[in-house]
C-alpha positions in Angstrom: 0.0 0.0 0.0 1.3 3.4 -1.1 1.4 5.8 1.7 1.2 9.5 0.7 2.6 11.7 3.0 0.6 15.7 3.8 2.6 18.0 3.3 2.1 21.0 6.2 0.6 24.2 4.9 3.5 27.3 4.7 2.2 30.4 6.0 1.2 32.9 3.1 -0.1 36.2 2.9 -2.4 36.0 -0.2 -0.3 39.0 -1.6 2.7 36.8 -1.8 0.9 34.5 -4.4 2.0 36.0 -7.4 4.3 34.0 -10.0 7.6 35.0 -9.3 6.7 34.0 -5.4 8.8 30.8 -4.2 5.0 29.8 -2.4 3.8 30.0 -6.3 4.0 25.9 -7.6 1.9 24.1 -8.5 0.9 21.4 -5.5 2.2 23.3 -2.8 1.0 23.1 0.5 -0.3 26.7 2.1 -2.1 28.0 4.4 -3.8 31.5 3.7 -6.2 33.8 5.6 -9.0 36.4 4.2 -12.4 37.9 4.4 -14.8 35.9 2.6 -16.1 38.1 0.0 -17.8 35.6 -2.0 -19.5 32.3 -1.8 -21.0 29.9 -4.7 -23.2 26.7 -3.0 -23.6 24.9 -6.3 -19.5 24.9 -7.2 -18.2 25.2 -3.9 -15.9 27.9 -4.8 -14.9 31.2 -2.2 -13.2 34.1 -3.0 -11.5 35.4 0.3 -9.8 39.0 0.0 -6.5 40.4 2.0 -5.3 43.8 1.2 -6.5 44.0 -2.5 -5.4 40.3 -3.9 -8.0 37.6 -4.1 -7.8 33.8 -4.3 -10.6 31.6 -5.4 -10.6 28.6 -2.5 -12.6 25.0 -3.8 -14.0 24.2 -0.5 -15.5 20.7 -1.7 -14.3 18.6 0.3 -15.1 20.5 3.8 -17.6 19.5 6.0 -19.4 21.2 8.8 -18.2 24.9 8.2 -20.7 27.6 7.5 -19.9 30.3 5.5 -20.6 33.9 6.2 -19.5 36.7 3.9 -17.5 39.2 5.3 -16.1 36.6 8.0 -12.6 35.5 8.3 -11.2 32.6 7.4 -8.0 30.5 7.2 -7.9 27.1 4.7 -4.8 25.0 4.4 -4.7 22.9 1.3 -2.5 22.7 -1.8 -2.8 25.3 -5.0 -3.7 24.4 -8.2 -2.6 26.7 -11.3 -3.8 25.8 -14.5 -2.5 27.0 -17.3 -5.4 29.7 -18.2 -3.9 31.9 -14.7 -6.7 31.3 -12.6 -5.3 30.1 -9.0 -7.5 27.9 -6.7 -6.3 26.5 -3.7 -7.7 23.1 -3.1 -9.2 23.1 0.4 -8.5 20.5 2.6 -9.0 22.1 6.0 -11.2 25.3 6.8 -12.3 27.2 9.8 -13.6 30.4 10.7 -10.8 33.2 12.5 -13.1 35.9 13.0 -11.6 38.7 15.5 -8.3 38.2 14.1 -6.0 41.1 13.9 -4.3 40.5 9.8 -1.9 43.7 10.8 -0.6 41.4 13.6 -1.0 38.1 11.6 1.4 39.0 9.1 3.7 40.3 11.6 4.2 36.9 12.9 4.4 35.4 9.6 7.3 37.9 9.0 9.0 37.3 12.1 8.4 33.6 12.2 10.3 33.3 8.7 12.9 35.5 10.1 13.7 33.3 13.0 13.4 30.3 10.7 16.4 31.7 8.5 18.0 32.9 11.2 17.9 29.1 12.7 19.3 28.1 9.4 22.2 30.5 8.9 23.5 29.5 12.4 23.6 25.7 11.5 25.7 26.4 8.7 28.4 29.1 10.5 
């Protein structure tokens, strides 16, 4: 039996998803955070919104989680980018962050990949 192995979703601001972005390949594993500005029942599909750039999210394979327009959310699951240039991140977890602060979010994410390459760099000196 074949055993495939999730991957854990990197934290990404959704205006790091643009093609010359190391986070921008096909597969890989993110997790991203926005205000729901959009919701379509019959294909599953949300937009979510952070500071002007949008991603389209395919949330058919969630269960239980209610969506509410203008809410928060975070969804960790792997991006798909065909080749007509419209990004989806296939959904395989999603829950609702309202009351989040984004300013301070993308602090951490910021500080937390700092730290991470600062980890790195001392492992090789």
């Amino acid at each position: 039996m074949a055993s495939s192995i999730i991957k854990p979703g990197l934290l990404v601001a959704l205006q790091e998803l643009e093609p010359s972005s190391p986070f921008f390949k096909e597969g890989q594993s993110i997790r991203v955070t926005g205000k729901l500005q959009a919701y379509n029942v019959e294909s599953a599909i949300a937009i979510i919104v952070d500071g002007g750039a949008t991603l389209l999210i395919d949330t058919q394979h969630l269960r239980d989680i209610n969506f509410r327009i203008n809410s928060m959310y975070q969804f960790i699951g792997e991006l798909l980018i065909p080749h007509d240039g419209q990004v989806v991140l296939k959904a395989r977890i999603g829950r609702n962050v309202d009351g989040i602060d984004l300013n301070l979010y993308h602090q951490s994410i910021r500080l937390r990949r700092k730290f991470e390459a600062d980890i790195v760099r001392s492992k090789t000196t």
